[in-house]
C-alpha positions in Angstrom: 2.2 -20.7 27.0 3.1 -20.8 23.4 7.0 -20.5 22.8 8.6 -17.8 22.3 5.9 -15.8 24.0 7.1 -14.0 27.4 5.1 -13.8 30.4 3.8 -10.1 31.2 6.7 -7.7 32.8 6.4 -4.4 34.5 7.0 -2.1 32.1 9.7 0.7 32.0 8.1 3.8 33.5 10.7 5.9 32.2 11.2 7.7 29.1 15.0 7.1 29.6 14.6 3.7 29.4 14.6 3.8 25.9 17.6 5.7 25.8 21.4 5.0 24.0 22.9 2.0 26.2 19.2 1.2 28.0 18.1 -2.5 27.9 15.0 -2.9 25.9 11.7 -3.4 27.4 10.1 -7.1 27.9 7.4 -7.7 26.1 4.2 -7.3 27.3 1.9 -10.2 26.6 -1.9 -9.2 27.0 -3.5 -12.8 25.9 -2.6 -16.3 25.3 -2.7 -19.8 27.3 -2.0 -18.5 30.3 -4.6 -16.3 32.7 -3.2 -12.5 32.9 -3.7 -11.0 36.0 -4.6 -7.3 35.3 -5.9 -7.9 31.8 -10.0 -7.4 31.1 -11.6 -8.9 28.1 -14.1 -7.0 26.8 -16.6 -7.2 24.0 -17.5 -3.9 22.1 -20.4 -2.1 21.3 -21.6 0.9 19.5 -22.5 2.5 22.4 -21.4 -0.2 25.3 -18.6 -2.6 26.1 -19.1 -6.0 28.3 -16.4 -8.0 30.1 -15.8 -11.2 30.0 -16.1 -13.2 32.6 -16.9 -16.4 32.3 -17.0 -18.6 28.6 -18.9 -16.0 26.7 -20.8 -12.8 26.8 -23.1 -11.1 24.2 -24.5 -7.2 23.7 -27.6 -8.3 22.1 -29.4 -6.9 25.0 -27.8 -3.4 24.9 -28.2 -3.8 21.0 -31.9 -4.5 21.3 -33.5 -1.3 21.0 -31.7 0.5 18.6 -30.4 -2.3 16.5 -32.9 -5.1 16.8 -31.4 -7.1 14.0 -28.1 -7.1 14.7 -25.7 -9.3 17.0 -22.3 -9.6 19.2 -20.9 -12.1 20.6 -17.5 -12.7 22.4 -16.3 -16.2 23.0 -13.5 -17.9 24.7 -12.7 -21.0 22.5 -9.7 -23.4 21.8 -7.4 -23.7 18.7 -6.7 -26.7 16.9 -3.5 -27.4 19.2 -5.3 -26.9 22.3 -4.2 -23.0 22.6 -6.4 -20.5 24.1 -8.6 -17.7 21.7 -11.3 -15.7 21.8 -13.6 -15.8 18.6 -16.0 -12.6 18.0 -19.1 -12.8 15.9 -21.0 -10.0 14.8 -24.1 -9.4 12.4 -25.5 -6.0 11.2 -23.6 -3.6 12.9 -21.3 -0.2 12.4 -19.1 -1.2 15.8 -18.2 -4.5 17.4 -14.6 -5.7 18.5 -12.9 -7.0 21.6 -10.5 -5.0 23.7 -7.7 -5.4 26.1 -7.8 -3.6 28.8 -5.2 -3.0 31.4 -4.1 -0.6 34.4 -2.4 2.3 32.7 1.0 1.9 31.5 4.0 3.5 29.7 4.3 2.2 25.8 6.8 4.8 24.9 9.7 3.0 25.2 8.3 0.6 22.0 7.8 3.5 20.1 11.2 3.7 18.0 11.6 0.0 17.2 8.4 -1.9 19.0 5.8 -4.2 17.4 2.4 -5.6 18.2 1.4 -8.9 16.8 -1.4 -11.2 16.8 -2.7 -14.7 15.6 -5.9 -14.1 13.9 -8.1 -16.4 11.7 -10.9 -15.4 9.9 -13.8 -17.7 9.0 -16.5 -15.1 7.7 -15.7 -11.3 6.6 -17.5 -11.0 3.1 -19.8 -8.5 4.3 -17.7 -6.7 7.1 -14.2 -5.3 7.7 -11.9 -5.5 10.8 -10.2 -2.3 12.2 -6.7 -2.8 14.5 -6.8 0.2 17.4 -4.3 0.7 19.9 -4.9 3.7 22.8 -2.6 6.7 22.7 -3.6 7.9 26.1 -6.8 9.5 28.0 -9.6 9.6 24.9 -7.2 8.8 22.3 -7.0 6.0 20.4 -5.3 5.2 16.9 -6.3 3.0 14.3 -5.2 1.0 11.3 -7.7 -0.5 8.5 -7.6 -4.2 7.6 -10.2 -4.6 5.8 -8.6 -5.5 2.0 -6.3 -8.4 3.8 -8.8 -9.3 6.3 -11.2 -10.5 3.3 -7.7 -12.0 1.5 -7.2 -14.1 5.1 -11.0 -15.3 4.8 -10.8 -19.2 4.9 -7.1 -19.5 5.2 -6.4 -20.5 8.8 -4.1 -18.9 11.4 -2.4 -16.1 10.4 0.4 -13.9 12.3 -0.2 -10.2 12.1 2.8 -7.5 13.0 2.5 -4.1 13.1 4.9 -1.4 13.7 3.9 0.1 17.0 4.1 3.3 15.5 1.7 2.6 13.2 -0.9 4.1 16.0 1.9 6.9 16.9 1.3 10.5 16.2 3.0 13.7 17.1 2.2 15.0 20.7 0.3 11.8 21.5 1.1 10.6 25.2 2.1 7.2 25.7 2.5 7.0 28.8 -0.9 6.3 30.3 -2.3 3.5 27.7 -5.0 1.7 29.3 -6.4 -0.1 25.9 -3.3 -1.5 24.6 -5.5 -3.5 22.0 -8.6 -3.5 20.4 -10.0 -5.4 17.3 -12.8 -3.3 15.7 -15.4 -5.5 13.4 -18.2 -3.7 11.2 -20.9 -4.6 9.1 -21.0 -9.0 9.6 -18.4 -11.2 10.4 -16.7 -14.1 12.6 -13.0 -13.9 13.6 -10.8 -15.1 16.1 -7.5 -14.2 17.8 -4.8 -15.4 20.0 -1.1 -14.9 21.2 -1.7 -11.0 21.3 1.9 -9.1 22.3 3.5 -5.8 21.9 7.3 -6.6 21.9 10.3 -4.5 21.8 11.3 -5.5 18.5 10.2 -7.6 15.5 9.7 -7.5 11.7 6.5 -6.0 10.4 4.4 -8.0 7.7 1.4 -5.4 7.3 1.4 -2.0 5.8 0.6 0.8 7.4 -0.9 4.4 6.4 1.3 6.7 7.3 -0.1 10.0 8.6 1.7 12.7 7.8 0.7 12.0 3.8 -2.1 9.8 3.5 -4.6 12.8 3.4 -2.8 13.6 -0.3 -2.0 10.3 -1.6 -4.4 9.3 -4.1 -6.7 6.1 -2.8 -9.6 4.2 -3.5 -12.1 4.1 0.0 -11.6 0.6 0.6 -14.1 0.8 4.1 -16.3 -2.2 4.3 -19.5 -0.5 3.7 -17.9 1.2 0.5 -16.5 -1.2 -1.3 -19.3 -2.7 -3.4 -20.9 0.5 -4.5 -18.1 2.7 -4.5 -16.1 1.9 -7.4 -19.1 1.2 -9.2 -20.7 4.7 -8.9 -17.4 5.9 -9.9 -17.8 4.3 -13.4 -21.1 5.2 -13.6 -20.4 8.7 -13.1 -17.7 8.4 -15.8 -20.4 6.8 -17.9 -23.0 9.6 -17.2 -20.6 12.3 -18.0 -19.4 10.9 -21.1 -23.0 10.7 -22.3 -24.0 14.0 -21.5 -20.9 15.3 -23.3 -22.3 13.6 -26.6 -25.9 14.9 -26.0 -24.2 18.5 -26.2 -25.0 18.6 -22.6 -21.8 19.4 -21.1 -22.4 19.7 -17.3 -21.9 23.8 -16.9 -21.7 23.1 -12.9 -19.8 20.4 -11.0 -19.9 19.4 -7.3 -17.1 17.6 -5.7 -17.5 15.7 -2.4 -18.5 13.2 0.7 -21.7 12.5 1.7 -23.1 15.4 2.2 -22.5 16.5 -1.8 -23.5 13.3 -2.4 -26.8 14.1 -0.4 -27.9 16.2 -3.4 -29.3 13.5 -5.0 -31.4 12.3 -2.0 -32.7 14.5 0.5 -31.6 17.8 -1.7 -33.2 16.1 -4.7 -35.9 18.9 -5.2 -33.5 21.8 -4.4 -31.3 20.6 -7.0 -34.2 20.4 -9.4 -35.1 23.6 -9.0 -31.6 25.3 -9.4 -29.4 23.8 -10.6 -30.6 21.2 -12.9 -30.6 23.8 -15.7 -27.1 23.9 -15.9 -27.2 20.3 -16.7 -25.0 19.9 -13.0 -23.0 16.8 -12.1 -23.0 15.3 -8.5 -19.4 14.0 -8.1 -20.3 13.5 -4.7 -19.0 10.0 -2.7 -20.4 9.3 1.1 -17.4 8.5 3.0 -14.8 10.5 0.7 -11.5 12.1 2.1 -9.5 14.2 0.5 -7.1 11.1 -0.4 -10.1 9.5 -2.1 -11.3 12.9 -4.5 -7.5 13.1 -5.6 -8.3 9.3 -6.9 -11.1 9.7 -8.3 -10.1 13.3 -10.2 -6.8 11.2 -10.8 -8.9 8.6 -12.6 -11.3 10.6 -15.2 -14.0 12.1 -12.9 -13.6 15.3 -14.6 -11.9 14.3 -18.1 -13.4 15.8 -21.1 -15.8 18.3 -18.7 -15.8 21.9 -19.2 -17.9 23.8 -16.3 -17.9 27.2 -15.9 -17.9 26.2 -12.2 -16.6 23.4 -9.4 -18.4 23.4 -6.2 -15.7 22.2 -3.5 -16.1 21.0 -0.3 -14.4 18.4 1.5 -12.8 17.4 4.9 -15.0 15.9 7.5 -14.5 12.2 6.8 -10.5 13.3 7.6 -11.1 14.9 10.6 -14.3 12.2 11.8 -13.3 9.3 10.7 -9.9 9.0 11.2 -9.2 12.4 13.2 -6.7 13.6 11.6 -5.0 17.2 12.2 -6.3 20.3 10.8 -2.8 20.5 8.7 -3.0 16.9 7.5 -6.6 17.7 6.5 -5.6 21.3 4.9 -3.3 20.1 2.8 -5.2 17.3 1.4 -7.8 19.9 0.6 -4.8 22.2 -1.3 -3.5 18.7 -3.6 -7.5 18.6 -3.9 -7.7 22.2 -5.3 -4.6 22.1 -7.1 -5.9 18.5 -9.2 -9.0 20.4 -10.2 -6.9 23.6 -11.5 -5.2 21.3 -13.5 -7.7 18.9 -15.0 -10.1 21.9 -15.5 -7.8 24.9 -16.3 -11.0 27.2 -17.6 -13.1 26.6 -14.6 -13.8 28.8 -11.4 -13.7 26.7 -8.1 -15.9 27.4 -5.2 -14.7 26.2 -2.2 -17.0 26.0 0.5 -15.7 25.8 4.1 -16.3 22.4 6.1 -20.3 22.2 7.6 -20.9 22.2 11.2 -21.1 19.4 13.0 -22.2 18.0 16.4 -24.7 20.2 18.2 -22.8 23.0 20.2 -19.5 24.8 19.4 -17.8 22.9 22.7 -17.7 19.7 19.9 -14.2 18.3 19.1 -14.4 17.6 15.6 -16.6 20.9 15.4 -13.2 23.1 17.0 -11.5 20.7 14.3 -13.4 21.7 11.4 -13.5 25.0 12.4 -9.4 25.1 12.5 -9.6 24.1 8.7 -12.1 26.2 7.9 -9.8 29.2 9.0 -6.9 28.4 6.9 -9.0 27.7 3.9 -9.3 31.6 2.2 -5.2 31.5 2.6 -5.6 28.8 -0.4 -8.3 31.7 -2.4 -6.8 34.0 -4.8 -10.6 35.6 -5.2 -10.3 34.7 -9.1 -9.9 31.0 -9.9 -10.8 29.9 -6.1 -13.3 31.5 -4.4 -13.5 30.9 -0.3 -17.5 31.2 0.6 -18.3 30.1 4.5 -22.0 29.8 5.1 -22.1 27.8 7.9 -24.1 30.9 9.6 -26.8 30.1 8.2 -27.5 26.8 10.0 -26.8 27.9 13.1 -28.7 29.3 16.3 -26.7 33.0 17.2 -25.1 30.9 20.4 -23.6 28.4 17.6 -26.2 25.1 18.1 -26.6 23.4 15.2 -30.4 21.7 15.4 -31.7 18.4 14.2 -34.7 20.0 12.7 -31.8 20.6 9.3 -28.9 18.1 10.5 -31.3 15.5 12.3 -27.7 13.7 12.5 -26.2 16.9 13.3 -23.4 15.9 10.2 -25.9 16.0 7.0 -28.6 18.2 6.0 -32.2 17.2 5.2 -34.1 18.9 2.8 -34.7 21.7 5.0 -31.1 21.9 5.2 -30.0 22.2 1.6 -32.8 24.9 0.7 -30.6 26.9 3.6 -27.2 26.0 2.0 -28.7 26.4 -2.1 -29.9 29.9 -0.6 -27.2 31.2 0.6 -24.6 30.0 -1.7 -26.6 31.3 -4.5 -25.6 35.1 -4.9 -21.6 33.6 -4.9 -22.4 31.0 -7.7 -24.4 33.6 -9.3 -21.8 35.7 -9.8 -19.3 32.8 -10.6 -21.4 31.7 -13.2 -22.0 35.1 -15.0 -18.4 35.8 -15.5 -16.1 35.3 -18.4 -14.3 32.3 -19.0 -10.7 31.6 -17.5 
């Protein structure tokens, strides 16, 4: 056992324990040189995790179908000084990782002051990113990126990570019952190993943390794996495109500001946008992936500068609540900062916001109820004049509330089929937007 490292205790299974006078907690070590009775290693999948039992275990055989070309593996290996580790490898794929996995148990009393840490070294992570989750009870789970320093740490050996505990600590999340204590989340390609893994009572941070109450209105790049090559990138080119268009004396007359599904106007809703809104010489400002944290940046950093539109097309959201789940408040007030950016950058145009799309297939979904929740406290940010609230999610659903594949074949963004319905029925709003006075 390395030193310094404690061998696993029961835990506290009182909330009191944490109290004025109480003893602190021992640490609860989950891996290093010693076997842990109660612990499961497991390899992760998209769809499928895999314990280890023995020296190694792989998914490819659960990843064969529907990712052919892709790859996990989970090892058991040996560090330089003889200490135990497990080393994942993974190629082509949106989710790998390997998990802890214990009986339930009571983390609350690490809350206020408590810390996990773990050795990690990573040998390849150019074209992935790593993701650091700890559970928060029955189907919960909280995350923090590393991404950014897992590239920095590429090459460099052993490394000791510490986070706060309550970096994966949100309000009315239950503690108590955490049966995935740790989990490290690969995407995209990469080859990374860990050791010593333990949450401890106390201890000094040395990563950064989002914190969750502002992050959905503090201006950031999307520093995700899969965005980082083209996204910053695009964002210059759109600067570039504007600017040109401004000295052709083609000022775009019609902006839309988004994710993916904005974004989407230039693929699958190519010919609708052709057909109506090309003639007002309109701008696609939208980014796959975007939150509201990551509009604010951009509009922060010249998206809009020297533009003039009669009208801004607004709609935003569902990376918040999908991505990182965050609460319908978190995710309305981004939305408001987002709103209140455009006012300011563009203080003679109209903004259409357009409540959050359905997603998922029925109105049972979680992150549909989310959306939902937003979308009802979005006309409170309307005045009717310089923000117009429009919901037209009607229109792409069945009168029980299914959304099909037939216009969402991902049930999150529209195919053609599926921006004719939104074009249509946004049009008598924009219309009317566009046909007014100036501000």
């Amino acid at each position: 056992m390395r030193p310094g490292l404690a061998s696993l205790s029961i835990l506290c299974t009182s909330f009191l324990c944490a109290g004025a006078g109480a003893a602190p907690p021992a640490a609860v070590v989950l891996f290093d040189d010693v076997a842990r009775p109660g612990v499961e290693i497991l390899a992760l999948a998209p769809d499928t995790t895999h314990l280890l039992a023995g020296d190694a275990v792989t998914a490819d055989a659960a990843l064969r179908t529907t990712f052919p070309d892709s790859a996990i593996e989970l090892a058991r290996s040996k560090r330089a000084d003889g200490g135990a580790a497990l080393a994942l490898q993974w190629r082509q794929i949106w989710k790998s990782g390997v998990a802890l996995q214990t009986a339930p148990q009571d983390l609350r009393p690490f809350l206020a002051r408590g810390t996990l840490g773990f050795d990690l070294k990573v040998d390849a992570l150019g074209a992935g990113g790593l993701v650091v989750k700890v559970g928060c009870g029955a189907g919960c789970e909280r995350q923090v990126p590393y991404v950014l320093p897992g590239r920095a740490a590429q090459g460099k050996g052993w490394q000791r990570v510490v986070l706060a505990l309550s970096c994966f600590a949100r309000d009315g999340d239950d503690f108590s019952q955490v049966a995935r204590p740790f989990a490290l989340e690969g995407t995209g390609s990469g080859q990374v190993s860990i050791a010593n893994v333990v949450i401890a009572p106390g201890g000094t941070p040395n990563t950064a943390c989002p914190d969750w109450r502002t992050v959905a209105v503090t201006p950031a790049r999307l520093d995700e794996a899969w965005s980082i090559d083209w996204w910053l990138p695009r964002h210059r080119q759109k600067l570039a495109d504007a600017k040109q268009m401004v000295r052709e004396a083609r000022s775009p007359q019609l902006v839309f500001i988004g994710d993916s599904i904005t974004q989407g106007w230039e693929k699958e809703g190519a010919p609708v946008w052709q057909e109506r809104y090309a003639r007002f010489d309109a701008l696609d400002l939208g980014f796959g992936g975007d939150r509201t944290e990551n509009v604010l940046w951009r509009l922060q950093n010249g998206a809009v500068d020297g533009l003039d539109p009669k009208v801004a097309v607004l709609m935003i959201g569902t990376n918040n609540t999908g991505l990182r789940g965050d609460f319908p408040a978190s995710t309305v007030a981004g939305i408001r900062r987002t709103l209140d950016e455009i006012r300011h950058r563009l203080p003679r145009t109209r903004i259409l916001l357009v409540a959050i799309f359905p997603r998922d297939a029925t109105p049972e979904s979680p992150l549909r109820r989310t959306n939902d929740a937003i979308n009802a406290q979005l006309p409170a940010l309307a005045d009717g004049n310089r923000i117009v609230f429009l919901d037209v999610n009607g229109a792409f659903l069945t009168p029980d509330g299914t959304l099909s594949k037939t216009i969402m074949p991902d049930l999150l963004h529209p195919n053609e089929a599926g921006y004719t319905i939104w074009a249509k029925a946004m049009q008598p709003e924009l219309d009317r937007l566009m046909a007014l006075p100036r501000l």
